[in-house]
One Martini backbone bead per residue (centre of mass of N, CA, C, O) as a GRO file, in nm:
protein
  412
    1UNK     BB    1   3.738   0.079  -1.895
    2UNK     BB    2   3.496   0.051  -2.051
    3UNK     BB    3   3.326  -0.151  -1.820
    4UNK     BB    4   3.341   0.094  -1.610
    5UNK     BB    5   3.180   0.326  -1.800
    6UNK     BB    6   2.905   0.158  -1.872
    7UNK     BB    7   2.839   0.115  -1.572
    8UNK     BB    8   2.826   0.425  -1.479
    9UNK     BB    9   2.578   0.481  -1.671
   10UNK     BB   10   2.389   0.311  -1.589
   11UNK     BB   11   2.366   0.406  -1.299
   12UNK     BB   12   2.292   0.710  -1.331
   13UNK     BB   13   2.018   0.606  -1.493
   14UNK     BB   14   1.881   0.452  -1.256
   15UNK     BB   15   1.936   0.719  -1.059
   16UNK     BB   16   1.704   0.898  -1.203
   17UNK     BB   17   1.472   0.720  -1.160
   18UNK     BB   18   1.446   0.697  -0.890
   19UNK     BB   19   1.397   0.950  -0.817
   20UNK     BB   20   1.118   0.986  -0.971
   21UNK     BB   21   0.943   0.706  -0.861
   22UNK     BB   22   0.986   0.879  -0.536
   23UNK     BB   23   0.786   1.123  -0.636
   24UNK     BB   24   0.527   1.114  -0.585
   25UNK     BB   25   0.427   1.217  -0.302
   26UNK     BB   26   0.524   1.498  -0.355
   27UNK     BB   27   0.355   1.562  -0.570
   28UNK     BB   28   0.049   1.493  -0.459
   29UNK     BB   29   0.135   1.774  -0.211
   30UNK     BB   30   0.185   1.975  -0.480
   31UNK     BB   31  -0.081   1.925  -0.624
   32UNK     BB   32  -0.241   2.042  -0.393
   33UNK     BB   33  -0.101   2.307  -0.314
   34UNK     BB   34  -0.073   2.448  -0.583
   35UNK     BB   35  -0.326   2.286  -0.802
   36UNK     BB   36  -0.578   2.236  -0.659
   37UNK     BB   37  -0.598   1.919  -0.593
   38UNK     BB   38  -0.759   1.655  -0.486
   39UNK     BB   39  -0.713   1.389  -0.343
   40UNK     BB   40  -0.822   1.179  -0.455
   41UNK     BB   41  -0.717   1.237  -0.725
   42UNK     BB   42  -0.418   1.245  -0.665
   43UNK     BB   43  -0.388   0.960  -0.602
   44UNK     BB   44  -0.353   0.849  -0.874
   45UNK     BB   45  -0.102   0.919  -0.985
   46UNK     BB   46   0.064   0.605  -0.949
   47UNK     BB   47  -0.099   0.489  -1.173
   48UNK     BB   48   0.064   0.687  -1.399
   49UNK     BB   49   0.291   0.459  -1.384
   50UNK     BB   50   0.244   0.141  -1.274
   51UNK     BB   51   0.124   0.057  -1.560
   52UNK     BB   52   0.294   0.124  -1.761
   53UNK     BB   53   0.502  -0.058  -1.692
   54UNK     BB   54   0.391  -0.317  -1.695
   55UNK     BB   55   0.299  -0.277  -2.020
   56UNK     BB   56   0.597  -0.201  -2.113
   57UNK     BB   57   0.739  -0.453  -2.025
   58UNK     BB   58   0.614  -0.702  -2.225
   59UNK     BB   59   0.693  -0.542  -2.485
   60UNK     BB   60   0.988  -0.456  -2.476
   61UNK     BB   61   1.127  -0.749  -2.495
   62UNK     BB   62   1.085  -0.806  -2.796
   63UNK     BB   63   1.249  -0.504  -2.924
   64UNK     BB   64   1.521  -0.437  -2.771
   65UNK     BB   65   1.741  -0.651  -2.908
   66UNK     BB   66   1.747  -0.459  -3.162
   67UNK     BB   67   1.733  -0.165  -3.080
   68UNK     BB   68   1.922  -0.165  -2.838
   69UNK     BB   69   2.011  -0.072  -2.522
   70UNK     BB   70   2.178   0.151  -2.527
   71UNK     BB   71   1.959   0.329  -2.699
   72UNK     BB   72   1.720   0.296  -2.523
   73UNK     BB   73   1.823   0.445  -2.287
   74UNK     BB   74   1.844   0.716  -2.414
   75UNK     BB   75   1.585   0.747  -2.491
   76UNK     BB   76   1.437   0.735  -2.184
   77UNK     BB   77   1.594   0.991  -2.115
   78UNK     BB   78   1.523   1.208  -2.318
   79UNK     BB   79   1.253   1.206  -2.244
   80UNK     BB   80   1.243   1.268  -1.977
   81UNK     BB   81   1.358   1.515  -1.982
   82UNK     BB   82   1.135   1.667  -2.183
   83UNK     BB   83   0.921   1.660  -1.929
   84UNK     BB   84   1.065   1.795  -1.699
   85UNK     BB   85   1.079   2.103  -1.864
   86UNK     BB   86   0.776   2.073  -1.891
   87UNK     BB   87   0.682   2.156  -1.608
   88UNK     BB   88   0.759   2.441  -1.523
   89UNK     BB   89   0.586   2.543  -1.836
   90UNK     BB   90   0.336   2.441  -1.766
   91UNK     BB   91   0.215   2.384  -1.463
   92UNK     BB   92  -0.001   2.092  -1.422
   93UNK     BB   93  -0.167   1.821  -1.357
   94UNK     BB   94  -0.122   1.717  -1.661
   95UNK     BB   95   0.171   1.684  -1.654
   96UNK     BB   96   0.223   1.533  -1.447
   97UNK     BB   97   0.076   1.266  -1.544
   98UNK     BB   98   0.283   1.277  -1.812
   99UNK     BB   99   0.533   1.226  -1.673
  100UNK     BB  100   0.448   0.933  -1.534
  101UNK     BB  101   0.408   0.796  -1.801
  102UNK     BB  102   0.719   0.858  -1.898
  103UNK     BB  103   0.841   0.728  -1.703
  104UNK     BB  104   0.720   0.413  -1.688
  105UNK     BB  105   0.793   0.362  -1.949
  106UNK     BB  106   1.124   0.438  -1.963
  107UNK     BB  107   1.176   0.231  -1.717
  108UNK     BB  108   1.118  -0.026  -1.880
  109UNK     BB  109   1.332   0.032  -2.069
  110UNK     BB  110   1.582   0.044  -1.906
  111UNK     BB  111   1.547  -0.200  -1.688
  112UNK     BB  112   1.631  -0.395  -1.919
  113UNK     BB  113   1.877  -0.280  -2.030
  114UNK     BB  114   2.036  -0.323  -1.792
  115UNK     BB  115   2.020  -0.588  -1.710
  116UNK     BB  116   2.121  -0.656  -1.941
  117UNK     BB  117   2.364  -0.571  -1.972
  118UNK     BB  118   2.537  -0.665  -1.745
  119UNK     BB  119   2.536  -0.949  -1.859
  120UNK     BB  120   2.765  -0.887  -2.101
  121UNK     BB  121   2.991  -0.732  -1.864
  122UNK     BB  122   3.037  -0.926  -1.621
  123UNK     BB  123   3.286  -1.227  -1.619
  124UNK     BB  124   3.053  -1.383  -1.416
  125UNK     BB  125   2.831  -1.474  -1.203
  126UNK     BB  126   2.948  -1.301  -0.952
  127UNK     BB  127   2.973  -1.041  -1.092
  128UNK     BB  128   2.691  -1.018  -1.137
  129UNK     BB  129   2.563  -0.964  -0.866
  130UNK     BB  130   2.744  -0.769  -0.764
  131UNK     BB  131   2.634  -0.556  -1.008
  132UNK     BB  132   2.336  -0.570  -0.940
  133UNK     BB  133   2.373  -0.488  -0.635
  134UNK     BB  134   2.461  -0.217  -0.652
  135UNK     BB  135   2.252  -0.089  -0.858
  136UNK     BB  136   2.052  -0.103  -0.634
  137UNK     BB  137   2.200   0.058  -0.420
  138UNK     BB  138   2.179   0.324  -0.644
  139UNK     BB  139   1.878   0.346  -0.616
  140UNK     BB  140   1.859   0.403  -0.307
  141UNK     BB  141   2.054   0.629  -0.340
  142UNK     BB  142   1.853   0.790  -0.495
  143UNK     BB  143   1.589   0.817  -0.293
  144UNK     BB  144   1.759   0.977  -0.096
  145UNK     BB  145   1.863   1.240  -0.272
  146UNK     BB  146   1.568   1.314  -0.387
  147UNK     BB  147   1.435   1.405  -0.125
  148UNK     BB  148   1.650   1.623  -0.099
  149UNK     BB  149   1.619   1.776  -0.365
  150UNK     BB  150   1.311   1.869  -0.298
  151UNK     BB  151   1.347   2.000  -0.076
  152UNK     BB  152   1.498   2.242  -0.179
  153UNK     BB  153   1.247   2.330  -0.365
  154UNK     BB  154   1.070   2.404  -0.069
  155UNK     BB  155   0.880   2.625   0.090
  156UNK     BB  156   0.714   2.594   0.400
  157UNK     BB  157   0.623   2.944   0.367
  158UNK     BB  158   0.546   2.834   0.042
  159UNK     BB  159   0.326   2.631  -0.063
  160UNK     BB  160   0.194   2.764  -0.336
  161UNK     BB  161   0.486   2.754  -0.478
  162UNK     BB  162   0.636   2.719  -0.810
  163UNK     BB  163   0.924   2.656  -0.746
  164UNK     BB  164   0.964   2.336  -0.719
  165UNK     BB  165   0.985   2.263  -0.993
  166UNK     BB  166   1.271   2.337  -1.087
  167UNK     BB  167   1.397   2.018  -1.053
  168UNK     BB  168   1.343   1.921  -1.324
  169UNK     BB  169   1.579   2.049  -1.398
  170UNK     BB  170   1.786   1.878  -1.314
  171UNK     BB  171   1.666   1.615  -1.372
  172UNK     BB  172   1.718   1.670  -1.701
  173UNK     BB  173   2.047   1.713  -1.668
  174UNK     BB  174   2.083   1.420  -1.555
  175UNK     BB  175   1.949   1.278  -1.819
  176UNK     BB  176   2.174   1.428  -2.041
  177UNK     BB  177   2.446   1.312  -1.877
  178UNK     BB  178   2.349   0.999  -1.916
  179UNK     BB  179   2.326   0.999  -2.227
  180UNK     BB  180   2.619   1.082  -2.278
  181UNK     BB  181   2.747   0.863  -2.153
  182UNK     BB  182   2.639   0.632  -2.340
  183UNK     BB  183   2.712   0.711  -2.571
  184UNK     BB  184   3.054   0.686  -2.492
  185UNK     BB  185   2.985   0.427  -2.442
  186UNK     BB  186   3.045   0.119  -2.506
  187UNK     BB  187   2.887  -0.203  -2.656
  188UNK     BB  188   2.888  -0.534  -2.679
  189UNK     BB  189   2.557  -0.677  -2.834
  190UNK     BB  190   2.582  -0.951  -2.976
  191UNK     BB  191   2.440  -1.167  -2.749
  192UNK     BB  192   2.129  -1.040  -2.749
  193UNK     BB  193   2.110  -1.141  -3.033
  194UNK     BB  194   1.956  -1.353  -3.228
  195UNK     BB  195   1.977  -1.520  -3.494
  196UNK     BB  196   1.714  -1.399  -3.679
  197UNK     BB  197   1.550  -1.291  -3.524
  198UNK     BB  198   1.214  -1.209  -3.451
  199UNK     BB  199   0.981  -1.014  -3.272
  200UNK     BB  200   0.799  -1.283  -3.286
  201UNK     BB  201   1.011  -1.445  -3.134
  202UNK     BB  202   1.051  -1.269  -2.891
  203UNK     BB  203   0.749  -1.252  -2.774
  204UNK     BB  204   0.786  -1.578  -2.712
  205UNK     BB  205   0.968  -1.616  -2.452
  206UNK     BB  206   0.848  -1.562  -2.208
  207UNK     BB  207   0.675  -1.772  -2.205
  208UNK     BB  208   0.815  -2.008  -2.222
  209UNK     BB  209   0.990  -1.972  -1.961
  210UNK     BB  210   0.727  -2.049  -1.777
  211UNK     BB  211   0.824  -2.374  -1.837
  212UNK     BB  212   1.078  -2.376  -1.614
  213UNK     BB  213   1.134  -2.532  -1.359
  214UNK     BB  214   1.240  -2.293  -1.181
  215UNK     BB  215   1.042  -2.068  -1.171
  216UNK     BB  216   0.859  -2.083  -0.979
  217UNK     BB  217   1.094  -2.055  -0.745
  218UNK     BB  218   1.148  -1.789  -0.827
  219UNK     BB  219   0.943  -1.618  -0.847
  220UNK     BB  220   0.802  -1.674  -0.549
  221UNK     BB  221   1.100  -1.506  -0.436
  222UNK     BB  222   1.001  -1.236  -0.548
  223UNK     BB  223   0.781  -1.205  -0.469
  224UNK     BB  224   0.850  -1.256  -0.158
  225UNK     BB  225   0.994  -0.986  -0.140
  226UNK     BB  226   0.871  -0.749  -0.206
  227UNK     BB  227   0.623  -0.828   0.023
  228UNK     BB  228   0.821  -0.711   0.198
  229UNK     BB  229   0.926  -0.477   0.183
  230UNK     BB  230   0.640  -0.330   0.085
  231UNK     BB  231   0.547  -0.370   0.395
  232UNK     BB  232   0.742  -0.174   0.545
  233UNK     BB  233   0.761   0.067   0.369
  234UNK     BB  234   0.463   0.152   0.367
  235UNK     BB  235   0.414   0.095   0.708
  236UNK     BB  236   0.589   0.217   0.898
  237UNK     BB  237   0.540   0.494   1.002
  238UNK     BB  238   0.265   0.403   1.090
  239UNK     BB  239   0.371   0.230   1.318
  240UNK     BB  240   0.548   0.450   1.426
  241UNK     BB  241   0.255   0.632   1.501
  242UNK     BB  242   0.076   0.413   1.647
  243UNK     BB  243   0.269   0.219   1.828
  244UNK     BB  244   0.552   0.436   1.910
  245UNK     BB  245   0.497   0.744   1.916
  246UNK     BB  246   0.592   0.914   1.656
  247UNK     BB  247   0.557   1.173   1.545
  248UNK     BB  248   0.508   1.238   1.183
  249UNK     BB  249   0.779   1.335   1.108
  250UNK     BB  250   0.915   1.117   1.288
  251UNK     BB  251   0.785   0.888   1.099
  252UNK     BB  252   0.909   0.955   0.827
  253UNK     BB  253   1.174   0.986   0.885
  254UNK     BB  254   1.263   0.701   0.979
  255UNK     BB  255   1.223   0.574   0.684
  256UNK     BB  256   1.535   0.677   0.586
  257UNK     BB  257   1.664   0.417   0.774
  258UNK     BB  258   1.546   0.189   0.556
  259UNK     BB  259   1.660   0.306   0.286
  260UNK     BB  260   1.976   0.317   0.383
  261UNK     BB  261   1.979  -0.005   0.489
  262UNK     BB  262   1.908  -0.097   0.174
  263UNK     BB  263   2.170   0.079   0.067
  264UNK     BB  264   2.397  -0.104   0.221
  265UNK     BB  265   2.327  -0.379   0.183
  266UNK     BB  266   2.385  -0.382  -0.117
  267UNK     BB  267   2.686  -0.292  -0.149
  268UNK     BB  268   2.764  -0.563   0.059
  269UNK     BB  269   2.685  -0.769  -0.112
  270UNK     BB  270   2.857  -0.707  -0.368
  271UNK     BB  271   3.098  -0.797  -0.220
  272UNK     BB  272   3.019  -1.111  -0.088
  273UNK     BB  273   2.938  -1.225  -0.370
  274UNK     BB  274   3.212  -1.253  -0.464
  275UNK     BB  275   3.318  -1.494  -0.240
  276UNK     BB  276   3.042  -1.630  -0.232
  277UNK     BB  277   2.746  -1.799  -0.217
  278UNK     BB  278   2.435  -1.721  -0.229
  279UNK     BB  279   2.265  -1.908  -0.060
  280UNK     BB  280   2.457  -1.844   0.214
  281UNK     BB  281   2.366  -1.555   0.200
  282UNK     BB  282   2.081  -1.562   0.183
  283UNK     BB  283   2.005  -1.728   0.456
  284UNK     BB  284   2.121  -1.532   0.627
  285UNK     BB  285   1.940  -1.278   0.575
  286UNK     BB  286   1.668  -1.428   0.617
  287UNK     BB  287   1.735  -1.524   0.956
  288UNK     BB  288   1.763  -1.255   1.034
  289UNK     BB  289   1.512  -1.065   0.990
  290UNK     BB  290   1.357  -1.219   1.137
  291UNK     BB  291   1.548  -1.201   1.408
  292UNK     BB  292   1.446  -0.880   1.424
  293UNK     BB  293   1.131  -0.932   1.464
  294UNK     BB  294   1.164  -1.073   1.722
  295UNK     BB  295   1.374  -0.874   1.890
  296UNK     BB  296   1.158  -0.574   1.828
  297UNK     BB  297   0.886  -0.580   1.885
  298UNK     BB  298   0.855  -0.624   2.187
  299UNK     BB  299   0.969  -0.294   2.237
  300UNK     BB  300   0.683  -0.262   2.146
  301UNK     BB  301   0.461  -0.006   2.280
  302UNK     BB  302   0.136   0.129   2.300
  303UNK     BB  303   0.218   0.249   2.626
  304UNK     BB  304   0.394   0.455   2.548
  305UNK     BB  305   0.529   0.723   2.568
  306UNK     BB  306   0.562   1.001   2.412
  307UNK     BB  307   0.756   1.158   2.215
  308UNK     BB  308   0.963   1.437   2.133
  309UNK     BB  309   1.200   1.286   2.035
  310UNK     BB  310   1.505   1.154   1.969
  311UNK     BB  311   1.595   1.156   2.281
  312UNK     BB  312   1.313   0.937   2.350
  313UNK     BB  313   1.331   0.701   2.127
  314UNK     BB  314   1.267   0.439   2.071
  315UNK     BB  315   1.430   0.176   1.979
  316UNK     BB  316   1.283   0.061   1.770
  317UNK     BB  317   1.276   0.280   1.540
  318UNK     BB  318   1.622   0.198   1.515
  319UNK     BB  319   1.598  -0.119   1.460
  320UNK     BB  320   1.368  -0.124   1.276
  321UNK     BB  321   1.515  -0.064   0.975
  322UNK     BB  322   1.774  -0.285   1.002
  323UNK     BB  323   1.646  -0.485   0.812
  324UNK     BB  324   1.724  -0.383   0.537
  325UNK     BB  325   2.035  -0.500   0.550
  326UNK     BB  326   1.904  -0.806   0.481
  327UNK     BB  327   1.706  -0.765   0.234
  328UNK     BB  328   1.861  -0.615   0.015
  329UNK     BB  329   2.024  -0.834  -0.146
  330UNK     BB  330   1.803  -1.049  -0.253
  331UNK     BB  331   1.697  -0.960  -0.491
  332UNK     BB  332   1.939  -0.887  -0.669
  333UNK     BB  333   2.046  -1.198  -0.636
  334UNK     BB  334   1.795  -1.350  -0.788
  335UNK     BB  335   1.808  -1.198  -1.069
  336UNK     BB  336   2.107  -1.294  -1.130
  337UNK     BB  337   2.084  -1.626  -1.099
  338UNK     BB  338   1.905  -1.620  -1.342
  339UNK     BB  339   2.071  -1.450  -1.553
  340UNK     BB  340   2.304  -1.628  -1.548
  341UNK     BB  341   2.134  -1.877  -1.623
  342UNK     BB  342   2.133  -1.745  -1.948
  343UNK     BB  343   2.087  -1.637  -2.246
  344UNK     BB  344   2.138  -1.297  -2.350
  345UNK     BB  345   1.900  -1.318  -2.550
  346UNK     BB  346   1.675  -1.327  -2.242
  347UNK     BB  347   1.706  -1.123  -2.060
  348UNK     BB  348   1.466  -0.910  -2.155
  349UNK     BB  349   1.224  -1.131  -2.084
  350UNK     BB  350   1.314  -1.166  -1.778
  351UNK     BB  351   1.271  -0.849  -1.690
  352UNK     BB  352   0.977  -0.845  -1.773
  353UNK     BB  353   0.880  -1.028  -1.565
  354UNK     BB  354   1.041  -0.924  -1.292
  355UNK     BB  355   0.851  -0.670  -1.308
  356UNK     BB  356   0.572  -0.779  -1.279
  357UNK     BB  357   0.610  -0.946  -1.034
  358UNK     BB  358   0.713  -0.701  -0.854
  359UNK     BB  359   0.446  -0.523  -0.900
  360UNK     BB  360   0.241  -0.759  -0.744
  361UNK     BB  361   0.386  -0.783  -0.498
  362UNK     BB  362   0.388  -0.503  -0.373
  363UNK     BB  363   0.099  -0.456  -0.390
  364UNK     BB  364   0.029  -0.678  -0.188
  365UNK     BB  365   0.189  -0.624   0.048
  366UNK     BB  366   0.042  -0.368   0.108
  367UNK     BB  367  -0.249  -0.433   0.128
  368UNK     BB  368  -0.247  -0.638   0.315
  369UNK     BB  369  -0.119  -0.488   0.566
  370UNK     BB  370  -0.323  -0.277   0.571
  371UNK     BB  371  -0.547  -0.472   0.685
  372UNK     BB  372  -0.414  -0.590   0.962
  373UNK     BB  373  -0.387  -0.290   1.078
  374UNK     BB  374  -0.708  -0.281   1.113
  375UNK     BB  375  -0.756  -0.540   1.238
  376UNK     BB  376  -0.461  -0.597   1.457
  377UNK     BB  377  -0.266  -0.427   1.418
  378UNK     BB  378   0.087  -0.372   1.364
  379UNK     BB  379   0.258  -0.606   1.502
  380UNK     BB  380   0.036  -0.835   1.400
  381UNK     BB  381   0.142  -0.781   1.121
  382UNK     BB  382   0.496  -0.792   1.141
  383UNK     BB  383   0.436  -1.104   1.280
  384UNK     BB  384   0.371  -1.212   0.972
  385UNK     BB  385   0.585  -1.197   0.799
  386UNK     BB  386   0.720  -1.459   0.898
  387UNK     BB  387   0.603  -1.629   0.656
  388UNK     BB  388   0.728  -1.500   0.399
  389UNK     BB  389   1.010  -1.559   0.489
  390UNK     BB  390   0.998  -1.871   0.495
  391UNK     BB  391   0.901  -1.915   0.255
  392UNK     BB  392   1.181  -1.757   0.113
  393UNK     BB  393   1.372  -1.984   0.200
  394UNK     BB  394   1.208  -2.223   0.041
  395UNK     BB  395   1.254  -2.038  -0.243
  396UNK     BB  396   1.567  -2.081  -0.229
  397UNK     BB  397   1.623  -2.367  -0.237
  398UNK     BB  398   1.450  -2.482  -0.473
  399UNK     BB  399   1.598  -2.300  -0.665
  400UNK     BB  400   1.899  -2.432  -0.602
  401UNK     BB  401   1.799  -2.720  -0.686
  402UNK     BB  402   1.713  -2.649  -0.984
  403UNK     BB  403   1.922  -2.588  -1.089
  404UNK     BB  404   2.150  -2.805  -1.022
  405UNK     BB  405   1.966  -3.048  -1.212
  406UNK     BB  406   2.051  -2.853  -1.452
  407UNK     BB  407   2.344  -2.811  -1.604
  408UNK     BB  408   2.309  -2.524  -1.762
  409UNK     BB  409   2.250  -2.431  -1.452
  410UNK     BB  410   2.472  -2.480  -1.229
  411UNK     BB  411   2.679  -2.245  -1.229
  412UNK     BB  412   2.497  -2.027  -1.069
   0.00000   0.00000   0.00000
């Protein structure tokens, strides 16, 4: 009951950071809307979320294992949740942006916090998997919950109103509702900290790890899955309306079609992984994506009518989105593989890497697809994707390779 109690607020506490680092956009169209933003400045909003991230990612690994997990979570969330508050009181666009490094320090502090906790609570390396994927799929339905949340508090009808705010008292309260709940929730944390070390101890544990054998080819699957995901993700709508002549609307719409997809597979795969080896999980996976992408492009032609609805839409709008679906498992399963294959007390440094390297990985798989959108057309951007895969599927074998090799490290 205890473990089933603490699975329950930790998920809670993810999914409600997922809400909040998914409403950049909104904040974005609504701060312009409202606050007489220029949209420049706008832009910028994404990164006073994620550079907080990346920067508090290596320090909070250092003394998070003495500050206590679940302590940790309380903070980052009693944080936000006064954030939240703070918007509709003050109502102004450097509040916006003060919510957002709230957001990201906070989130880099919880996102370490939980994955190293279900480490703790796990039972064996499959039970961890199993909740690790699990953990994902509820922040993807976080994402799609938050869109459905900020929806109902906007009127199309008065773009200027400052009614939207509303939406912080929510989300304000489900931040105070997950933070009472790791109260109330126990965690024998005793396995997290490594006996007398210190701040300067753990500070040290990070770079350490990235000399292990297997580290290479860990990083390598983790940055290229996320640079498939994140080219997917950023990309579709655009595909959606350039490629497959999808009114505008119906082009974002459709994206909810591919986070949906995404934590589908994950829910699937927490079920899956708990009777199968990951391996053989992951590498099927990773072959039927490619083969989506194989059988689903040819379908796009950017020749074709216009669209006036979802009933005259191309089959291809409904069938790439589908990728989600083998996409999803991979992420959470190779942190997972990494994570139970190591000492609980190290879990915190490595989830600090994996923050980091899954923000460079997105940053760059955006990147690079929007300039061959650029220069080759979107067909020709999302069939080179197929590199990226075969990579993948690559640093699955060498990463399950490496582990085999080293005893301590077999069991995984």
């Amino acid at each position: 009951m205890s473990r089933t109690r603490i699975t329950i607020a930790l998920f809670l506490a993810y999914a409600v950071f997922a809400v909040l680092l998914n409403s950049v956009g909104t904040a974005i169209l609504q701060s312009i809307n409202t606050f007489g933003v220029a949209p420049k400045a706008a832009a910028f909003l994404d990164g006073f979320k994620d550079l907080p991230i990346a920067a508090a990612s290596f320090l909070t690994a250092s003394f998070l294992p003495r500050l206590g997990y679940r302590r940790g979570v309380m903070i980052g969330l009693v944080l936000v949740a006064a954030a939240c508050a703070a918007m509709p009181l003050l109502a102004s666009f450097w509040m916006t942006r003060l919510l957002f490094v709230t957001v990201g320090v906070s989130f880099a502090v919880v996102k370490i916090a939980v994955y190293s906790s279900i480490g703790l609570i796990a039972s064996d390396a499959r039970d961890h998997a199993a909740r690790l994927t699990l953990l994902e799929g509820v922040f993807m339905f976080g994402v799609l919950a938050g869109a459905q949340l900020f929806g109902l508090f906007i009127d199309p009808r008065m773009p200027a109103s400052l009614h939207w705010l509303n939406v912080y008292w929510v989300i304000g309260a489900a931040a105070l509702i997950a933070a009472a709940m790791m109260l109330v929730s126990p965690l024998d944390e005793r396995g997290a900290v490594q006996h007398q070390a210190t701040w300067r101890d753990n500070l040290k544990v990070a770079p350490a790890l990235l000399k292990e054998s297997f580290m290479g080819a860990y990083l390598a699957a983790a940055f290229l899955y996320v640079l498939i995901e994140q080219s997917f993700g950023t990309w579709l709508p655009t595909f959606n309306n350039k490629v497959l002549r999808l009114p505008p609307d119906m082009s974002i719409q459709a994206m909810s079609l591919y986070a949906g997809a995404i934590m589908l597979g994950r829910f699937a795969g927490g079920v899956v992984l708990r009777r199968f080896e990951w391996i053989a999980v992951l590498s099927v996976c990773t072959l039927t994506a490619a083969a989506v992408v194989l059988i689903v492009l040819p379908m796009a032609s950017a020749g074709q009518a216009a669209p006036t609805g979802w009933s005259n839409a191309p089959l291809a709008a409904f069938l790439l989105p589908m990728i989600g679906l083998f996409l999803g498992p991979i992420y959470p399963a190779i942190n997972s593989v990494i994570l139970s294959a190591m000492p609980t007390e190290r879990h915190a440094a490595m989830t600090g890497l994996i923050v980091i390297f899954s923000a460079l990985g997105g940053t760059l798989g955006s990147f690079v697809t929007g300039r061959l959108f650029g220069y080759a057309g979107g067909q020709f951007a999302f069939y080179l994707s197929l590199a990226p895969m075969g990579l993948l599927f690559v640093a699955l074998l060498l990463l399950r390779r490496a582990l085999t090799r080293r005893p301590s490290l077999a069991a995984a």
